[in-house]
N, C-alpha and C positions, 0 to 999 in steps of 0.2 A: 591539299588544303589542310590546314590545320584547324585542329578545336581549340576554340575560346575558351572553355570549359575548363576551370581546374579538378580533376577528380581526386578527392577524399578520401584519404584511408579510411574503409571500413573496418568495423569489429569485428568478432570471429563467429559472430551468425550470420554477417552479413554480406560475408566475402561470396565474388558467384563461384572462386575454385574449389571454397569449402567443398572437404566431401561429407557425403552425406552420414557417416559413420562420427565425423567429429559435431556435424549437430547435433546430434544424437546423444553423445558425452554431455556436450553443454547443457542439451534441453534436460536430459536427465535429471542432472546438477541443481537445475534454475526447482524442476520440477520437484525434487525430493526440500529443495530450499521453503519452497511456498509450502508446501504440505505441511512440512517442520511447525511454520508459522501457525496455518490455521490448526496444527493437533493443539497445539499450545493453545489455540485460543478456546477451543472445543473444552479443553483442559480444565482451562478458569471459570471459574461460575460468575459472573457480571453481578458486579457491583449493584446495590439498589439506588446508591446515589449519584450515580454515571459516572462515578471513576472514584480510583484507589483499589480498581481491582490488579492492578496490577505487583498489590502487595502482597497476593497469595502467592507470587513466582519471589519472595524472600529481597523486593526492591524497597526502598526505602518512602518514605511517603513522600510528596511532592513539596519542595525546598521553595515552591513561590508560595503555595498556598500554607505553608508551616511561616513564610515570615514575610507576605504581604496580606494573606489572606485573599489572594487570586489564584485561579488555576496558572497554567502553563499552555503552551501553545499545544501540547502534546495530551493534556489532561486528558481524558475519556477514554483514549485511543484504542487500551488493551479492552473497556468495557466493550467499545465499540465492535471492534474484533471478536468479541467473544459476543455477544446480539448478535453478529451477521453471521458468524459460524451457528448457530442454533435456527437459523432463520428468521431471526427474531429483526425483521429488518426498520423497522419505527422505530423501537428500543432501541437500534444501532445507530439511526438517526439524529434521535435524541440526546445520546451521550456525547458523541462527537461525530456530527457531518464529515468532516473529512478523514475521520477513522473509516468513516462504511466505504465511503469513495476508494480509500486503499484497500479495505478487505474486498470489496467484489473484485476489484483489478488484482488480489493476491490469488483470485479465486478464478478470475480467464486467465491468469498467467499462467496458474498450475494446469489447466485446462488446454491452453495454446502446445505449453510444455511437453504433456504429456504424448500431444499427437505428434509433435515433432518428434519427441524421442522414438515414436510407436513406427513414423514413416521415414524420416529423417526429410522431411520439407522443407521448402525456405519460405514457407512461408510468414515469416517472422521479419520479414526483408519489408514486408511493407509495413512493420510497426516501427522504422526506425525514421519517417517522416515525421511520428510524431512529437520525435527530441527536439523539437525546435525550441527557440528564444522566447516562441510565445509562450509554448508549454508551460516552461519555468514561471513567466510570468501568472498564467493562469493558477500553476499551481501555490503559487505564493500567495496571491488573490483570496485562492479556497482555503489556505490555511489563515488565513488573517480574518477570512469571514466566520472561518469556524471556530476561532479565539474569542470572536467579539461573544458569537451566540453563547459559547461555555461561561463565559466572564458574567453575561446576560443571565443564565440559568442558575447558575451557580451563586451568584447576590439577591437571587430571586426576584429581579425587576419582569421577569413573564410567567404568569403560571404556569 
């Protein structure tokens, strides 16, 4: 009998022959990546205005809010990151919603990472159900909703 089923090349965590030495590599990788991320954000002192902190890392100021005088889909982002690395998780809220939503998931990834690297598990295999189509769209969703609120905060139509 044969299978209906077409199976999908997987990725190289999600292979089952991987061995477990090369999850290991990977997670390392993933986990020394996210670390990177949050020193950096530990790094930056957050902005008092929810964003432009990311002018202390020698980037430029923000080219929507320089010539429309709107933020950008990305405004708050680095303040964001830099609230949720200090614990400051309201502040991280406040600056940019969907910066904190990437920081805690930079922060179970380094988390997930580490123990893969520590055991070499697969358990990683069952985070790859959540790359779906809806994902994408969810996450589109959460960046569009957390545009409107910065755009909101930042013209000061909410105290």
């Amino acid at each position: 009998m044969q299978s209906s089923v077409i199976d999908k090349p997987a990725g190289p965590l999600q292979r089952e022959h991987t061995s477990p030495q090369v999850r290991r590599i990977w997670a390392s990788a993933v986990a020394l990546a996210c670390a990177a991320l949050l020193g950096v954000a530990l790094f930056v002192t957050p902005a008092q205005a929810g964003l432009g902190s990311h002018e202390q890392l020698n980037l430029p100021k923000c080219g929507w809010i320089m010539s429309m005088d709107v933020p950008c889909v990305t405004c708050g982002m680095t303040t964001a990151f830099s609230h949720a690395a200090r614990g400051s998780f309201l502040q991280s809220i406040l600056a940019q919603p969907l910066g904190f939503l990437l920081a805690m998931a930079t922060a179970m990834t380094l988390l997930v990472a580490v123990y893969v690297a520590l055991t070499g598990s697969q358990v990683t295999r069952m985070f790859s159900r959540l790359w779906a189509p809806r994902m994408l769209w969810l996450l589109a969703a959460l960046a569009v909703g957390s545009w409107v609120f910065k755009i909101v905060t930042y013209k000061g139509l909410v105290a």
